[in-house]
C-alpha positions in Angstrom: 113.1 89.1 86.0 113.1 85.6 84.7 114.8 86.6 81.4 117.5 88.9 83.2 118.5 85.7 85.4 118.5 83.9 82.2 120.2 86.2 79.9 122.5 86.9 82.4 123.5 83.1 83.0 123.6 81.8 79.7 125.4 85.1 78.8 128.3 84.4 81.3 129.0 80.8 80.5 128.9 81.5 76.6 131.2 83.9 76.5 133.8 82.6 79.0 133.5 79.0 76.6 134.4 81.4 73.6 137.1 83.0 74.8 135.3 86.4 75.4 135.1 86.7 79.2 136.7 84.9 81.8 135.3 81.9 83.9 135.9 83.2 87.6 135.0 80.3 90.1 135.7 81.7 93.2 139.0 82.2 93.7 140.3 80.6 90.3 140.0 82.1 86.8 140.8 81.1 83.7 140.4 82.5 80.2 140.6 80.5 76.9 141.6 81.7 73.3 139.0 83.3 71.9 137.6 81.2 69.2 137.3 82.7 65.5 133.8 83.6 65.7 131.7 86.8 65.5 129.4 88.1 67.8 126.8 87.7 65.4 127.0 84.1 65.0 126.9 83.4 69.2 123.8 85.7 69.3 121.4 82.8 67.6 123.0 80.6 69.9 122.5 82.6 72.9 118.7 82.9 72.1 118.5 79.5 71.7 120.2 78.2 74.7 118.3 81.2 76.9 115.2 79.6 76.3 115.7 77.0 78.5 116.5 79.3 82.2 114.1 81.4 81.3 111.6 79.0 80.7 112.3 77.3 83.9 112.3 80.1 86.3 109.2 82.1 84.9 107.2 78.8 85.6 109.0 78.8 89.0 107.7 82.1 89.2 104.1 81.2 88.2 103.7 78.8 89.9 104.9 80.8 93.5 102.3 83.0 91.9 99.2 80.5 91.7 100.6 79.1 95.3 100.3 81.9 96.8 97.2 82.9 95.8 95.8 79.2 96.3 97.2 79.7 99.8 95.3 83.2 100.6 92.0 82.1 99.1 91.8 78.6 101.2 92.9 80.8 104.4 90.4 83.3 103.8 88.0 80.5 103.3 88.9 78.5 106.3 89.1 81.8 108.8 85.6 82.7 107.7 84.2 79.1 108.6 86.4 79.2 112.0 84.7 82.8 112.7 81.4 81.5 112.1 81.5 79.2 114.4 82.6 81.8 116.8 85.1 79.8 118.8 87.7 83.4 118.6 84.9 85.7 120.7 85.4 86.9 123.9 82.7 86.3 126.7 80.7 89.9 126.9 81.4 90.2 130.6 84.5 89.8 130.1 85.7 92.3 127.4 82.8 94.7 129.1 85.5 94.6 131.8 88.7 94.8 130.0 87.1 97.6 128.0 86.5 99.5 131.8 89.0 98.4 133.7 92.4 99.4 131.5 95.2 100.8 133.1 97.0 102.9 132.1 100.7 103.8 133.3 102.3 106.8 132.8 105.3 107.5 130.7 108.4 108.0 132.4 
């Protein structure tokens, strides 16, 4: 995904610079002479200027990745020392009676 979002940005801007594609910007356009180049020679500099996006969003991406996980594993670990100390259990009485006493209403 990174190196679609890259490709795809990097593609846009180099081509609309060359004179391939046009540079829309909302409303406004423009397109510039094409330049006397082949697409052969603005592949090398496509792969070199992709590096850069892609490099930057796949460690965005890791690092939601590592986050996330970082996130579950300190809730787990923080839920299990809250349950242990059994401050979310109901009283016995009590769900003994919830458990008897439910009503139920009839669908109209």
């Amino acid at each position: 995904m990174s190196g679609f979002i890259g490709a795809t940005i990097v593609n846009t801007f180099v081509d609309g610079a060359l004179g391939f594609a046009p540079v829309e910007i909302g409303p406004n356009w423009s397109m510039s002479r094409p330049t006397l180049i082949t697409r052969l020679q603005t592949l090398p500099a496509k792969w070199a200027m992709a590096t850069v996006p892609t490099g930057i969003l796949a460690a965005g991406a890791i690092a939601t990745a590592v986050g996330l996980l970082i996130w579950i594993a300190f809730g787990t670990f923080f839920v299990r020392r809250y349950d242990r100390q059994a401050r979310d259990r109901m009283d016995p009485d009590l769900l003994a009676y919830v458990l008897t006493k439910r009503h139920v209403h009839p669908v109209r």
